[in-house]
N, C-alpha and C positions, 0 to 999 in steps of 0.2 A: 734390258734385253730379255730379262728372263719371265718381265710382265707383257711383253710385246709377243713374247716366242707362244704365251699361254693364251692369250686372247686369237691370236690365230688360229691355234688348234681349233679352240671354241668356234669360231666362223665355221670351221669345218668338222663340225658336231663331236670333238672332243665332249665327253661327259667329264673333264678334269677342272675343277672351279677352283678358285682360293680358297672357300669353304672345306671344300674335299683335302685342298694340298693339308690345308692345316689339320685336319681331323689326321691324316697319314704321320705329319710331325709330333703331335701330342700325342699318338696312343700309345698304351700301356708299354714299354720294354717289353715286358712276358710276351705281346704277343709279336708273333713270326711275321715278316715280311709276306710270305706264302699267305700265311691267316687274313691277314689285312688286304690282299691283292683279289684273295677269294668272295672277301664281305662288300668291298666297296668294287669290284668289278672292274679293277684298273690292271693294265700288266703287271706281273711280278718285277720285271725291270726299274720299270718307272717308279713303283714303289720303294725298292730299296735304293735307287737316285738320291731320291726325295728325304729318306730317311736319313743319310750321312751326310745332305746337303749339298749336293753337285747337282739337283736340279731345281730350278726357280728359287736358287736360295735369296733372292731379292724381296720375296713378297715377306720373307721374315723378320726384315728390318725395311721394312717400305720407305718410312720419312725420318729414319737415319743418315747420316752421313755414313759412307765407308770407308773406313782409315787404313793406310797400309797394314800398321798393326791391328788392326780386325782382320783384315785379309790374309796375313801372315796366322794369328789364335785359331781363321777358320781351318785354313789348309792343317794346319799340323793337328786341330784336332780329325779331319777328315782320314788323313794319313794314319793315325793312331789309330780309328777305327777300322781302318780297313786292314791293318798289320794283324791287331787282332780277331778279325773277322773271318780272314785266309791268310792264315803262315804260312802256307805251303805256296801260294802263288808270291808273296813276297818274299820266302827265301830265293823263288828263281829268279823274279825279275834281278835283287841283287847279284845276284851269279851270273848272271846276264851282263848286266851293267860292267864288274869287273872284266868279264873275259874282254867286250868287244873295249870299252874305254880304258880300261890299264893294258890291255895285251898279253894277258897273262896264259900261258902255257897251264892247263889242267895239276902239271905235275909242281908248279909254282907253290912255294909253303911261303904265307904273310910272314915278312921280317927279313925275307933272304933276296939274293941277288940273281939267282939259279934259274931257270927258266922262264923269265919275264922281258919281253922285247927282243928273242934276239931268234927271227925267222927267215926261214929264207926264202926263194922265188916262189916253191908252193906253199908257204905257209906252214913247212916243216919248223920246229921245234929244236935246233940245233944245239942245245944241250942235251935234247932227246937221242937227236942223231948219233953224239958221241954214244951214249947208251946202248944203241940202238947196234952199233959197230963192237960192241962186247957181249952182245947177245942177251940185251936182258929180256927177261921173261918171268913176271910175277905179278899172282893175282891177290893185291893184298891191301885191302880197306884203308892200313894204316900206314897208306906213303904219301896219302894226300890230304891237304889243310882243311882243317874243320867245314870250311864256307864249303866245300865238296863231300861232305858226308852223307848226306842225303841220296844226291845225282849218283855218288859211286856205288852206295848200299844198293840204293834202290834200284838201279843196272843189273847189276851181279843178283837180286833176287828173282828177275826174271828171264836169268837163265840155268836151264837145266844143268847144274855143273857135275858133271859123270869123275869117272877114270881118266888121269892126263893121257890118255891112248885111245877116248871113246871122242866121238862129237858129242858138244854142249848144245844143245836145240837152243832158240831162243823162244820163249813161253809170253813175249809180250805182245805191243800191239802190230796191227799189220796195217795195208791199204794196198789199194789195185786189187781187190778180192783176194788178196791173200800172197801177193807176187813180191811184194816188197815188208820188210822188218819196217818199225820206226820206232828209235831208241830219243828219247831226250840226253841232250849232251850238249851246252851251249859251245860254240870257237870263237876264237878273236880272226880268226877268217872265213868265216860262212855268216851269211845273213839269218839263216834258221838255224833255231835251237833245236832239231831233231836231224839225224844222222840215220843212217842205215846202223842196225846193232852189230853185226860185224866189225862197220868203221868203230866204234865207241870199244868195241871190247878190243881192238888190236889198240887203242888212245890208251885205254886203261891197265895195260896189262906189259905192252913190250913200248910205247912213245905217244910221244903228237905229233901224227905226220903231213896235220894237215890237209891236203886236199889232190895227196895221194891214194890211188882207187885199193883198197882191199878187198880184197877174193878167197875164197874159199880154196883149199886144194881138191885137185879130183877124188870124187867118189864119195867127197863128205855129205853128210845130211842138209839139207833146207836152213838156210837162216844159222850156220854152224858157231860158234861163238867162243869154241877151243881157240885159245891164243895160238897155239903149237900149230894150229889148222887154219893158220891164216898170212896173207903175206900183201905186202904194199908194194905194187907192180911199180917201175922204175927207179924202185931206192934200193941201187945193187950193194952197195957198202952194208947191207944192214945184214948181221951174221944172222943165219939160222941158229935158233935157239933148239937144243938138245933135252930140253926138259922146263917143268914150271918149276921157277925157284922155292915159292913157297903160294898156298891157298890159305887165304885169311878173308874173311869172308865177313866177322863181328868182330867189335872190341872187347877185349875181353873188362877193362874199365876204362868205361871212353872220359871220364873226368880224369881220372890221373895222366892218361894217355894226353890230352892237349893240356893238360897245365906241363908237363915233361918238355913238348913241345915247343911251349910259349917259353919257358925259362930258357931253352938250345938257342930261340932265335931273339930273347932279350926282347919280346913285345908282352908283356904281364895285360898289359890294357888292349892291344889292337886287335886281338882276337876276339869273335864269336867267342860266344858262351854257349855250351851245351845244353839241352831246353831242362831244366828242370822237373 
């Protein structure tokens, strides 16, 4: 397929040869995808394709057989390359994966029984709910499992966090020129992994309500993201909270903090490891 996909192109004045592919496969490591995309005048795309072997990987074993186990060596070394090439887009896709295939509630720690599968018609978080009916309210890094360290850090540093009395702006990204927040935050009930940041800091801070709407109170600022300053319109049970319980923002030692963790919930092995 992948000799038939290239000869096509060629009909249609593709400058991409077997020659060329392989000059892209052999050259040096040191140089950049960018470097090589610039000298031989091929997209950047294609070239880094080419380079971890998802594109026309057939012309490199032409009049070899291909055996499951080659195709299984190829994929895992492609997978390896790509893990380390972007961590950052492979820690989401994982976080991804858990929320929508386990069903796991944000506030869910590996090991426990506690917030995982048990939703209700809107995809509210029912152990949240009970929560949620004793008012809690805390903004604190360290109530959620390692695989959320990142999504929840990295949240909380793009909002302006004031005085629990002032509005929290939110500092990140926007769309519709500026009318709508968008916060990353994957559910196991939304098809997209980006939320309004409102939704995300009322998930983070007092439940997971799911795909109940939150609103700012009157008079607050643009994009507001004070837990205290926000509320999920139809969840009457849910007490208004009187104060943040506690702002925790960094770990103070995030190794001992999840190895503490993993020993409460008897998984030493099933947890992430913190990046070294």
């Amino acid at each position: 397929m992948a000799d038939v996909r290239l000869e096509t192109n060629q009909r249609h004045g593709d400058s991409l040869t077997p020659e060329v592919v392989e000059k892209i496969r052999t050259a040096d490591e040191w140089l950049s995808s960018k470097e090589i995309s610039r000298r031989l005048k091929i997209p950047y795309q294609r070239v880094r394709k080419i380079r971890v072997g998802i594109t026309f990987d057939s012309l490199q074993k032409k009049d070899q057989p291909f055996t499951l186990s080659e195709g299984w060596e190829t994929l895992d070394a492609v997978l390896q390359q790509l893990s380390s090439s972007h961590p950052d887009e492979v820690r989401r896709y994982e976080l991804d994966y858990h929320m929508t295939n386990e069903k796991e509630c944000p506030w869910h720690r590996h090991g426990t029984k506690e917030h995982k599968g048990r939703f209700g018609h809107m995809g509210e978080c029912l152990d949240c709910l009970e929560e949620l009916k004793k008012g809690r309210c805390t903004v604190d890094v360290t109530k959620f499992d390692y695989r959320w360290y990142w999504t929840v850090k990295r949240f909380w540093d793009q909002v302006d966090v004031r005085g629990s009395d002032e509005c929290w702006p939110w500092l990140g990204a926007t769309k519709k020129g500026g009318t709508e927040s968008v916060a990353y935050c994957p559910s196991p009930v939304h098809s997209g992994a980006t939320q309004s940041a409102m939704r995300v800091a009322f998930w983070l801070s007092r439940g997971f309500v799911g795909k109940y709407r939150i609103h700012t109170k009157k008079g607050c600022e643009k994009f507001c993201c004070n837990p205290l300053h926000l509320e999920a319109r139809g969840l009457d049970d849910a007490l208004e909270p009187s104060k943040i319980e506690t702002i925790q923002l960094n770990y103070v030692n995030i190794f001992s903090h999840f190895k503490e963790a993993s020993a409460k919930t008897g998984d030493g092995g099933g947890q992430q490891q913190p990046p070294s």
